[in-house]
BAVEXTI-317631 format. One record per residue (C-alpha): residue in three letters; x, y, z. Coordinates in steps of 0.2 Angstrom, whole numbers, padded with zeros to 4 digits, always signed. Example, Ala and Ser with C-alpha at 12.3 -4.5 7.8 and 13.67 -1.06 7.14 Angstrom:
% BAVEXTI-317631
ALA+0062-0022+0039 SER+0068-0005+0036 
***
This chain:
% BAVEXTI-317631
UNK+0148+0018-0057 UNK+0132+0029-0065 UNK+0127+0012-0067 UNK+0128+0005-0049 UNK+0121+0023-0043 UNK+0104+0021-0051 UNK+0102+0005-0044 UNK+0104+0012-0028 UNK+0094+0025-0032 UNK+0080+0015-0039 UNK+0082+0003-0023 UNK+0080+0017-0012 UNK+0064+0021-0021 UNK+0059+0001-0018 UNK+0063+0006+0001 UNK+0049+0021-0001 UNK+0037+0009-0007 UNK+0039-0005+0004 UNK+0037+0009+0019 UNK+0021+0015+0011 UNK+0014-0003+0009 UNK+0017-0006+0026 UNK+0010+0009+0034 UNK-0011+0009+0028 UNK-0008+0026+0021 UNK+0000+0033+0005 UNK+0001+0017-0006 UNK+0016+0010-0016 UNK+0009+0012-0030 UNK+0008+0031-0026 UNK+0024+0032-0020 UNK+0029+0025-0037 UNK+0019+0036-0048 UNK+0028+0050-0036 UNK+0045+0044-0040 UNK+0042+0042-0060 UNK+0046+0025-0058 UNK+0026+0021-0060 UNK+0023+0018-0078 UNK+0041+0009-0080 UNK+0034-0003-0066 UNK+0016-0006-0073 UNK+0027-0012-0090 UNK+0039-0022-0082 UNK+0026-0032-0072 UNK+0018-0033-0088 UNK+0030-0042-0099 UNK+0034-0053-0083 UNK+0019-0059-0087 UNK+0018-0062-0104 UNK+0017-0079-0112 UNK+0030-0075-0125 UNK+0042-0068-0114 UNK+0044-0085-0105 UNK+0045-0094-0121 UNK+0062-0085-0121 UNK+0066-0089-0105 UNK+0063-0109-0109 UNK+0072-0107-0126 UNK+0088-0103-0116 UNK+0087-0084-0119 UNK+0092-0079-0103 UNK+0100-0062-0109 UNK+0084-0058-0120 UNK+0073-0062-0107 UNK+0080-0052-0093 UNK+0082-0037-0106 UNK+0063-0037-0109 UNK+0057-0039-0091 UNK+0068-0025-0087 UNK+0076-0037-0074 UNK+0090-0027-0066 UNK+0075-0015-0062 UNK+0065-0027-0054 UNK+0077-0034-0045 UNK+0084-0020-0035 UNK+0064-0012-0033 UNK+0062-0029-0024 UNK+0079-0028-0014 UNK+0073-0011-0006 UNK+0055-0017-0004 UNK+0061-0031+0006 UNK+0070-0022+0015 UNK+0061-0008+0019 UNK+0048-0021+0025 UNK+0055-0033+0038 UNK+0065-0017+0046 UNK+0048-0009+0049 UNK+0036-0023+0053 UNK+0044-0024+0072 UNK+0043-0007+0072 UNK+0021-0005+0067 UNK+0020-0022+0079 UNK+0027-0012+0095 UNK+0016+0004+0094 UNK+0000-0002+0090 UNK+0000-0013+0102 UNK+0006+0000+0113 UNK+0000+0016+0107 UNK-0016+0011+0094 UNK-0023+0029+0096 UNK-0010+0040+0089 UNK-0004+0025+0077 UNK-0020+0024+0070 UNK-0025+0047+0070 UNK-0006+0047+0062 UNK-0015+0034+0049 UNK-0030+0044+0046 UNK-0021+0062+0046 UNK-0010+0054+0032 UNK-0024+0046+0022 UNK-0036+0061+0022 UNK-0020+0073+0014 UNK-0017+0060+0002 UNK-0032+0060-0003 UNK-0035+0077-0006 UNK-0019+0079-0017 UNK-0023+0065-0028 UNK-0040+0075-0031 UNK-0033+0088-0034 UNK-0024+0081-0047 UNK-0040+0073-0058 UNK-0042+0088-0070 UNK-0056+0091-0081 UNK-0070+0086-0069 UNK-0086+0079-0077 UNK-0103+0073-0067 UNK-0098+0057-0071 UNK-0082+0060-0063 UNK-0092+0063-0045 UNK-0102+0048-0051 UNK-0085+0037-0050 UNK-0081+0045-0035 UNK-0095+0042-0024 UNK-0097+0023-0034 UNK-0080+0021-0022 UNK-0085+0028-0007 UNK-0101+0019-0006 UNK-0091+0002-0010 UNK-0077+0006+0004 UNK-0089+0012+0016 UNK-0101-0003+0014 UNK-0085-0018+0015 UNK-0081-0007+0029 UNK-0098-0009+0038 UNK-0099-0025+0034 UNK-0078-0033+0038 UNK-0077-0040+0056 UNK-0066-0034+0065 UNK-0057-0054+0067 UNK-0056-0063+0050 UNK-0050-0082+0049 UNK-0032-0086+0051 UNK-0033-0100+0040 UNK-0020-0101+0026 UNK-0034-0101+0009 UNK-0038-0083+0018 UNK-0022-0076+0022 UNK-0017-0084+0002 UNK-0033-0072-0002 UNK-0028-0056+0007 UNK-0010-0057-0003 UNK-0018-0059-0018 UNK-0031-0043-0016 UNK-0016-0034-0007 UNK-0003-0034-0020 UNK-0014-0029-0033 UNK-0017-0015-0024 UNK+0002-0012-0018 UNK+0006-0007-0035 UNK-0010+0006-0037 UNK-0008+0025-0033 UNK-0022+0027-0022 UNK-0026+0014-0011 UNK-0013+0002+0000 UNK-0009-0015+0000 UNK-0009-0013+0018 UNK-0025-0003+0021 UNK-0033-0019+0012 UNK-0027-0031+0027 UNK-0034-0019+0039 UNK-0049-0020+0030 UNK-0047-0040+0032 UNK-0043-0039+0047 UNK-0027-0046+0044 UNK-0013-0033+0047 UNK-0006-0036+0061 UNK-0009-0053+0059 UNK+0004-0051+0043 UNK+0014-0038+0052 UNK+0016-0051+0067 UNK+0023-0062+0055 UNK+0033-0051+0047 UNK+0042-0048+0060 UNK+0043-0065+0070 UNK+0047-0075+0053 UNK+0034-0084+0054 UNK+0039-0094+0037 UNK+0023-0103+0034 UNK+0012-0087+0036 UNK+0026-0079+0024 UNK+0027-0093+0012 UNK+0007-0093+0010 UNK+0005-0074+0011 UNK+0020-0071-0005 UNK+0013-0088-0013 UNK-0006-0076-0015 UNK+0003-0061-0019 UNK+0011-0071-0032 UNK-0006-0079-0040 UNK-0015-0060-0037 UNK+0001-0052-0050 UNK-0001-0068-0062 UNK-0020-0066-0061 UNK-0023-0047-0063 UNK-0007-0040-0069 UNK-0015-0041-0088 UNK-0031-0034-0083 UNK-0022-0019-0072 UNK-0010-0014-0088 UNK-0028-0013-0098 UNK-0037-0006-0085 UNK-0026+0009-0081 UNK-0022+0011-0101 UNK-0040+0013-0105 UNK-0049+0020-0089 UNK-0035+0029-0079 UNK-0044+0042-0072 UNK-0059+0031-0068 UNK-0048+0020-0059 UNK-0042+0032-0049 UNK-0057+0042-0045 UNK-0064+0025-0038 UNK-0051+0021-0029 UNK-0048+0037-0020 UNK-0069+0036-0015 UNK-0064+0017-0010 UNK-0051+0026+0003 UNK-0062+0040+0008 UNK-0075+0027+0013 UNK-0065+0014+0022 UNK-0059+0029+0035 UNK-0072+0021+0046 UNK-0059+0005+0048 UNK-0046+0020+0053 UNK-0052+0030+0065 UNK-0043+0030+0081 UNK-0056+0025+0093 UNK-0064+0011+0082 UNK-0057-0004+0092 UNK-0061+0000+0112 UNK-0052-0016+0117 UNK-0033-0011+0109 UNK-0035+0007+0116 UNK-0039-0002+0134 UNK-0027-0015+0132 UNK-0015-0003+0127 UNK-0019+0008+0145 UNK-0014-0006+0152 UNK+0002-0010+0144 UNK+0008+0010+0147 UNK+0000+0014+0164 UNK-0015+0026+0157 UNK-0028+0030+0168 UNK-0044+0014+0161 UNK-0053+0022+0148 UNK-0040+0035+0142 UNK-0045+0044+0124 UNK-0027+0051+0121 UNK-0036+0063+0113 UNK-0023+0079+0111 UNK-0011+0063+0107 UNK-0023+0059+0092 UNK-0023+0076+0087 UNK-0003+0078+0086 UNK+0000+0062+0077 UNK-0015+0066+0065 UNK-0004+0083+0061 UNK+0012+0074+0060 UNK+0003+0060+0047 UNK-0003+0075+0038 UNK+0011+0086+0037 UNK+0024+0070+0031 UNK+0012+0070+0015 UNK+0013+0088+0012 UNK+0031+0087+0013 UNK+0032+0072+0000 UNK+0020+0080-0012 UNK+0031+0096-0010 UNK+0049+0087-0014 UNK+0040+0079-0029 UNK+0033+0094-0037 UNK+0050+0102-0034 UNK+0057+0086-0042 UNK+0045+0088-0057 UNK+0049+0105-0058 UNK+0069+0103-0059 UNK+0067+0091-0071 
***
């Protein structure tokens, strides 16, 4: 029984970051690091990808090779993520095409409190520290600048985004999701997500799994030996690509969207903005307060 509740538990925790990867906000890796399923994940992914592990798997040691991939683990992380994600993919489809302004200010409320817990956690603050910091924000603001607003739908591209996405899916700091806005791809994926478009799907998890085999290795060393680096350039990557996020940023979903609800032609939904930009805001403060309470208890 103690057994079947913690992979429940740890499902439920897949759940958490399947929701955070699809809303461009707090990513799943944060959600994971939040959880203290973080590290556990970074390992597991790890000897997934290891050479030797699948010598065991092809020497018929199937009991071995489960063990060392934390399998069980896996397994039910994935079961929630799934989950999580084709419940809610129908959900972020209806209300940005319906109601883009306070979808996206309930985005960039959530961003900008995410961002200012997770500097508040970098300690010991060094000029090379802001140097890291604002190396990210001129990065994220510059692909910002320079992303159109429509990308190719061809399948090399959409193999791409899911390769770049899910590398960042399992960093705290920045979204896999907030990366297919930034393509100009997420509600392309979301779309699919929730009409099961299988070929879209198929291409999209066939990237995600070439991006894990191709950086998983270089993550694991990258956040063993520069963790705080890492993170500072991430979280200036964020703070840079708030441009893509603002609520007004794309006139022609706010007008098609007037349309859609009966809004007066040129409606800024401005106190709505402001609400769902609290909302955002607040969700993250309550998370951050569970999990110091969490950390607390423990």
């Amino acid at each position: 029984m103690t057994s079947i509740f913690k992979n429940i538990v740890v499902a439920l925790k897949g759940f958490a970051m399947g929701a955070a990867n699809v809303i461009p906000g707090v990513s799943g890796g944060t959600i994971a690091l939040l959880t203290g399923i973080f590290n556990e994940l970074i390992d597991s992914l790890n000897a997934l990808m290891s050479v030797s592990t699948w010598k065991m798997a092809l020497k018929g040691q199937f009991r071995e090779f489960w063990k060392t991939i934390n399998g069980t683990f896996l397994l039910w992380l994935a079961i929630g993520v799934v989950i999580s994600v084709f419940s809610l993919a129908k959900l972020m489809e209806y209300v940005l095409a319906h109601h883009p302004v306070q979808t996206w200010a309930f985005f960039f409320g959530l961003i900008v409190v995410s961002v200012i817990f997770m500097l508040s956690d970098i300690k010991g603050w060094k000029p090379a520290d802001s140097a890291w910091l604002l190396a990210g924000i001129a990065l994220g603001a510059f692909i910002c600048l320079l992303s159109p607003t429509e990308t190719t739908s061809d399948l090399w591209f959409i193999a791409l985004c899911g390769a770049i996405a899910i590398c960042t899916m399992i960093l705290p700091g920045i979204s896999g999701s907030f990366i297919l806005v930034l393509f100009g791809k997420y509600e392309y994926i979301m779309k699919a997500v929730s009409e099961l478009n299988v070929p879209v799907l198929l291409v999209f998890a066939l990237g995600c799994v070439l991006g894990i085999i191709a950086f998983s290795k270089f993550l694991h060393w990258l956040i063993g030996k520069y963790e705080k680096q890492t993170l500072l350039v991430l979280i200036g990557f964020t703070i840079g690509a708030l441009v893509k996020v603002w609520p007004w940023t794309d006139k022609a979903a706010y007008e098609a969207a007037n349309v859609l609800t009966g809004a007066p032609a040129g409606a800024l939904h401005v106190p709505g903005a402001i609400l769902w930009a609290l909302i955002g805001a607040g969700l993250v403060l309550v998370l951050e307060l569970l999990s110091a309470g969490s950390r607390t208890s423990s």
